[in-house]
N, C-alpha and C positions, 0 to 999 in steps of 0.2 A: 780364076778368082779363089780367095784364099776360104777353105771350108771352115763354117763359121762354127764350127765344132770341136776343129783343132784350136780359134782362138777362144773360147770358153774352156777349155781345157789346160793349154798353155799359161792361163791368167788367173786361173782361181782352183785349179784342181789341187784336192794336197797329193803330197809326192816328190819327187825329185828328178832332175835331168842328168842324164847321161851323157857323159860326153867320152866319145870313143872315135876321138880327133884328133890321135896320134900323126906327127906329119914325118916328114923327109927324116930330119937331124935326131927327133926321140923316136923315131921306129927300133934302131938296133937295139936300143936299152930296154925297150918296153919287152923285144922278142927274148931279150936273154932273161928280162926278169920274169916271162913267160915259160922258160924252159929251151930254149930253142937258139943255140949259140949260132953265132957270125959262122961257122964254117958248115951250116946246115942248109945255107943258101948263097948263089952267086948274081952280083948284081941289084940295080936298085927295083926290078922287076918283078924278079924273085921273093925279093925281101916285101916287094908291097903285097905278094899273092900270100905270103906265110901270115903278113898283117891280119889281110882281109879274110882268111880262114878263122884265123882266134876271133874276130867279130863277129863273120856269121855263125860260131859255137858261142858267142853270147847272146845273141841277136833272136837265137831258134833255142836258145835253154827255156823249158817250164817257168821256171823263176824271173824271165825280162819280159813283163807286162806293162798294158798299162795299169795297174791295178794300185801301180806304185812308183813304175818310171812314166812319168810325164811324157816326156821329152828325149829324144835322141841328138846329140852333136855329130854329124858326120866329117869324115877326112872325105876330100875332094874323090878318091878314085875309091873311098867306100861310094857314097850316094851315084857314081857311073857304074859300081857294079852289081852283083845279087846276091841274092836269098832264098833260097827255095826254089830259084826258079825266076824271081820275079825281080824288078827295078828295088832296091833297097828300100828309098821312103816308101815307096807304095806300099811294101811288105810290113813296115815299120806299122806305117797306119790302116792298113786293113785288115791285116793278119795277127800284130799285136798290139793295137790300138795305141799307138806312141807316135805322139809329133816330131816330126823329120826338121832338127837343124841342119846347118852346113858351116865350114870352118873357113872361112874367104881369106885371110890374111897369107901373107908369103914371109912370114916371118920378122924377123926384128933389125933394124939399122946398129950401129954400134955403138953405145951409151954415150951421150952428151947432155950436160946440165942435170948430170944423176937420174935421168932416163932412160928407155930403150923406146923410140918412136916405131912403126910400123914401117915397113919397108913398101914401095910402092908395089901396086895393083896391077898388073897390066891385064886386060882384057876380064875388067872385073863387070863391066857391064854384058857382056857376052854372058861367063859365070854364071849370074844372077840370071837372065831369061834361060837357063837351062835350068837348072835349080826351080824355077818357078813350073816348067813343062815338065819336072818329074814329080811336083806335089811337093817341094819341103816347103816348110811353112817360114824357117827365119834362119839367119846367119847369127854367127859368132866369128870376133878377131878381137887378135892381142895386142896388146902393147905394156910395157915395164917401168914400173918404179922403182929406184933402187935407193935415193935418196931424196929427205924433203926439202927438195927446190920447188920454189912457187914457180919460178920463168921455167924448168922443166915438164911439171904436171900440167901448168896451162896451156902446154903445145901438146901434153898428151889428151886431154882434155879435148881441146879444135880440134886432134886429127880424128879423135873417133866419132863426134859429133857430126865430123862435115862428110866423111864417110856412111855415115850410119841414116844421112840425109838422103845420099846417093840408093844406098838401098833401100829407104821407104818408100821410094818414087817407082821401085820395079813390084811394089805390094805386099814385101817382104817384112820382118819384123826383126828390127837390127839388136842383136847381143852386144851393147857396148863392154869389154875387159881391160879397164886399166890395172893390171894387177902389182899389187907392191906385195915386192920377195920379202918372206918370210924372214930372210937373211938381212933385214935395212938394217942399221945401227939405231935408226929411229922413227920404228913403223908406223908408232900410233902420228907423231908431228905429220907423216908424208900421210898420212889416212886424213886428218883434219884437213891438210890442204888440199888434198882430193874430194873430200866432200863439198867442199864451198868451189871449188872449180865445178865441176859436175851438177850443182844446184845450180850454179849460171848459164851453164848447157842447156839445162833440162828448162830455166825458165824463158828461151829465147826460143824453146822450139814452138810452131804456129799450134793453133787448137788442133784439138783432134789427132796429133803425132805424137804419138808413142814409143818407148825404147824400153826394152830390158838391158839391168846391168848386172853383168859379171863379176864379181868382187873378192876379194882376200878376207877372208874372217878377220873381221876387225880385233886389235889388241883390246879396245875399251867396246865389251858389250854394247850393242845396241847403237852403237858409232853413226851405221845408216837409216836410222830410223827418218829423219825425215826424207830421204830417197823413197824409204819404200812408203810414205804415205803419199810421194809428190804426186799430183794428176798426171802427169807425161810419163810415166812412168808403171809399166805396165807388169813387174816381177822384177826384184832382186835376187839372183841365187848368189851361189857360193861358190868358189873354186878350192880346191884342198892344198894347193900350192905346195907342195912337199911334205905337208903332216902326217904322219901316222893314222889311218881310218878312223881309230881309239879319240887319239888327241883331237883330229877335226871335227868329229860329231862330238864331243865332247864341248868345244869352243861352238860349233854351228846350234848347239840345245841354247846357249846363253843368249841368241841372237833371235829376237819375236819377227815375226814377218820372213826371216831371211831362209831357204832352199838351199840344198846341195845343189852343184853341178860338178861332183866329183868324176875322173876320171883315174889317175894310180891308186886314191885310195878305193876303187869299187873294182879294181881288178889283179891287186898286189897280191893276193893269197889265189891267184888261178895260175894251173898250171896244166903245159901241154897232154905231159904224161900220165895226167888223171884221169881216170873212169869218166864214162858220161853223170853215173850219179854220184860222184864223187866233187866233180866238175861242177852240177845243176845245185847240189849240195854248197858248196863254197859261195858260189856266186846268190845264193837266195841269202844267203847268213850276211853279207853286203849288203845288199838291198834293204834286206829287214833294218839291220845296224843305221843303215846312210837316212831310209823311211822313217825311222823314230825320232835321230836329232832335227829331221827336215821341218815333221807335224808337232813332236810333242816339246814345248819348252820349258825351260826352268827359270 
């Protein structure tokens, strides 16, 4: 059963989510922009132990609390491994008082109708009862918009809704992310037609079921505002989609309601070869930054 602690916290605390849900295809880049070239490890093994090392040195810094990260996104073989000693979420939530996401998607199929759909699941319901027996409290998965097709978004739309159904029936608290690239020729058009797709989502779900969404800072302020006042809907945050920390908390201040869930921009100025307090330094100066545009708006 879901601690009724994590979802008062998850829902109304201020602060921001972590997402430290690097997978397979951005591991190598995340490690090089960490300090840590391709010829420092062999294999996909390797390379996921050098991962899971730069997390649990974020995971166990002074500065990653709940005090101000909410919430954790985990990558699948963080949340199977440890910290301290201990199962990751549990450590998350007992030790730094931070609700334990999970990253459930397998990545992305190859653009059609100026989308990227999700690639299938397999043994997503297995996933999910394991996830639920280590304590995380909710999932997150992707999916892309690259241009504003209505017949595109609408099927991105159904896939994360009918997915995101499948994980509330295991107790779980589903991250819908339909993210449109930073890069569309016409972001704010594919952002309108994602919000009225997504309002149809949200109005067809039964009483009582609830979803967080994941979202692209909108071009036109305030874009999601009826999202984030809808009943079914339980937190909108933010994803930093390639922006500069500066530029997205800058763009994320202009947005009332809306939370980070940055992930490169809350760990772009960390590096392997830094001091611990150099290191605990960098990463509190994020936090602060990502915490201000999350609570204080303009």
């Amino acid at each position: 059963m879901v601690d009724s602690r994590m979802t008062k916290q998850a829902h109304g605390k201020a602060g921001f989510i972590a997402a430290l849900d690097q997978s397979g295809g951005s591991t190598p880049g995340a490690l090089r922009a960490y300090g840590i070239p391709d010829s420092a490890y062999e294999g996909e093994a390797e390379m996921f132990q050098k991962m899971h090392e730069m997390r649990v040195r974020i995971m166990t810094s002074p500065a990653f609390t709940g005090e101000k990260v909410i919430g954790a996104i985990l990558f699948e073989k963080t949340m199977d491994g440890e910290a301290e000693g201990r199962p990751v979420p549990s450590y998350l939530w007992e030790q730094r008082g931070i609700v334990p996401y999970l990253k459930v998607d397998k990545g992305l199929e190859a653009e059609r109708d100026g989308v990227s759909l999700m690639k299938p699941i397999p043994g997503l319901d297995a996933l999910l009862e394991r996830a639920v027996k280590l304590g995380v409290y909710g999932t997150k998965m992707r999916s892309v918009v690259n241009l504003p097709s209505q017949e595109g978004i609408a099927a991105i739309a159904r896939q994360q809704f009918e997915i995101g159904a499948q994980i509330s029936r295991h107790g779980l608290m589903p991250i819908l992310e339909p993210e449109v690239s930073i890069k569309s020729p016409d972001k704010a058009a594919a952002e309108a037609i994602l919000l009225a797709e997504l309002r149809k989502g949200l109005d067809a779900l039964p009483d009582g079921q609830q979803v967080m969404l994941k979202l692209t800072i909108p071009d036109v302020p305030d874009t999601y505002a009826p999202l984030i006042a809808h009943d079914r809907v339980a937190r909108v945050v933010a994803l930093s989609g390639g922006y500069k920390r500066s530029d997205a908390c800058r763009r994320l201040a202009a947005n009332h309601g809306m939370i980070a869930s940055f992930s490169r921009a809350l760990i772009d100025e960390l590096r392997a070869a830094m001091s611990d307090a150099e290191f605990d330094a960098a990463l509190a100066a994020a936090i602060d930054e990502i915490y201000q545009a999350s609570t204080v708006k303009i």
